[in-house]
N, C-alpha and C positions, 0 to 999 in steps of 0.2 A: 460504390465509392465509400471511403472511410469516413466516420464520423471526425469531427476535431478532437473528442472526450479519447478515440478508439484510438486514435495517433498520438494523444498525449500520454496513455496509458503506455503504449508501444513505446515511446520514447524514453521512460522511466523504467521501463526492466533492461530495457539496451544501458540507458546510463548506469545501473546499477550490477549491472553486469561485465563480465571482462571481455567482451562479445564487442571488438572495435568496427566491422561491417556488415550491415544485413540491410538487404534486399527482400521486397513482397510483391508479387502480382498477383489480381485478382480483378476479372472482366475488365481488364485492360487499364486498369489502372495500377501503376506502378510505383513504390517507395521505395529508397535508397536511404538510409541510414549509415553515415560515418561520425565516428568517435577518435579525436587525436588525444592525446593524453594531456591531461588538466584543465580538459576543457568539454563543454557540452554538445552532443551530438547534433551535425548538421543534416535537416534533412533536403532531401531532392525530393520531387513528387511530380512525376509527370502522367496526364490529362488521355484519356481515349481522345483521338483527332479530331473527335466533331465538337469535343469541347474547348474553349478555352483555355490554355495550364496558366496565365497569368493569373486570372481572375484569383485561382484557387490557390494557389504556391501562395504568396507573398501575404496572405492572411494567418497560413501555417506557420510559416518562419515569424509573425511577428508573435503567435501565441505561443513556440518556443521559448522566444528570449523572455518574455512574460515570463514563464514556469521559471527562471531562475529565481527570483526573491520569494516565490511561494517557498521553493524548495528549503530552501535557506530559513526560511521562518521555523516548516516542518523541524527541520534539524534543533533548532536552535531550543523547540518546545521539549522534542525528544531528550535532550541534554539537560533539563530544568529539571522535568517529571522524572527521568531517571537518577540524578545525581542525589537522591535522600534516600532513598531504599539502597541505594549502592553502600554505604556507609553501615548500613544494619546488615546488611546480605549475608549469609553465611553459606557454606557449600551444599547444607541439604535443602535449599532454596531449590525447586524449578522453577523454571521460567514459561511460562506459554508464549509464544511469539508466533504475532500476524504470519500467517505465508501468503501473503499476497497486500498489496497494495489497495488500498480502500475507505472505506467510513466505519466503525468498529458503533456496534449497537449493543447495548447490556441484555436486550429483552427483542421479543420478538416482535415487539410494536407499542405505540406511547405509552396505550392504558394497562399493558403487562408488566406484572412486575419482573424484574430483574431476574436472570437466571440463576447469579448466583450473586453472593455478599461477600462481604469480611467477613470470617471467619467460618464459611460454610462448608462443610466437609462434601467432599468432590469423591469421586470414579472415572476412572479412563475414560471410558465412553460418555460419559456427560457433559452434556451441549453448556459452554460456560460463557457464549457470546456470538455475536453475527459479524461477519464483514463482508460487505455490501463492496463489490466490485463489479463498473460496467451492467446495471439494475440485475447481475446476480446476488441474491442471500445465502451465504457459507456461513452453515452453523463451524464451530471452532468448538472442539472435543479439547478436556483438559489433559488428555494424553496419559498420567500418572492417578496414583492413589491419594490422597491428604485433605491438608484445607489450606483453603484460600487467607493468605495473611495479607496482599495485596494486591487494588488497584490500580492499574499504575495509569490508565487512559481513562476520558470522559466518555459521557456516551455524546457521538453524534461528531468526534472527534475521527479527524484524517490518520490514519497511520500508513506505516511503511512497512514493506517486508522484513523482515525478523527483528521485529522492534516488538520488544516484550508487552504484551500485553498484562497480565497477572503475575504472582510470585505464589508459588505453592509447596506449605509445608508438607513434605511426602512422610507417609506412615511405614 
């Protein structure tokens, strides 16, 4: 059976995606995921027979409608933190951006320090942060050559899939 965190997760790339029906079975337990447009995915969840499906449904649907106002905060943060750099941004800016949904970590643990800083000059291959999805840790490669001019997330902070993490002057 799914966790609540594993369905919440599930429910957030279906929403963010153009994907309006998906279906999961696994050892008999079954989830139905619909999406009508402007509005948030209902889900179904039906039980192997020797369990109960009330017990479990009607806890899921209420931690659905729950995830609305988080979501909405997310948003609202993303649009704060992003709208200052928007205004300095010029075209040879990259951007690093989450791919995946998660907790973004500067360091590989509290007493580490940081991987990278303002102003530290970066390599493709170098690990420039963690996002922590589902208790996996995904290091995040700066992708490009440069230095890092911005910030743009806390550490310990939620993000969202392609939501900029860093801004990097490329050489």
């Amino acid at each position: 059976m799914l966790k609540i965190q594993e369905i919440r997760e599930i429910i957030k790339l279906i929403d963010q995606s153009s994907i309006e029906k998906f279906s999961f079975e696994s050892e008999g337990t079954k989830i139905k995921l619909e999406k009508k447009s402007n509005t948030s995915p209902t889900l179904h969840q039906t039980e192997p027979k020797n369990e109960e499906p009330a017990q479990q449904a009607t806890p899921v649907q209420q931690e659905v409608k729950r995830e609305e106002p988080v979501k909405a905060a997310v948003e609202e943060s993303q649009e704060s933190s992003t709208s200052a750099p928007a205004t300095t941004e010029d075209s040879s800016l990259h951007k690093i951006t989450s791919p995946m949904v998660g907790t973004f970590y500067k360091s590989s643990s509290p007493d580490s320090p940081a991987y990278v800083q303002k102003g530290d000059s970066v390599k493709p291959d170098a690990i420039v942060c963690i996002v922590e999805a589902m208790k996996l840790f995904n290091e995040i490669e700066a992708e490009v050559s440069g230095e890092i001019v911005e910030i743009l997330v806390e550490d310990g902070q939620l993000v969202e899939y392609g939501q900029p993490l860093f801004l990097v002057k490329q050489n």
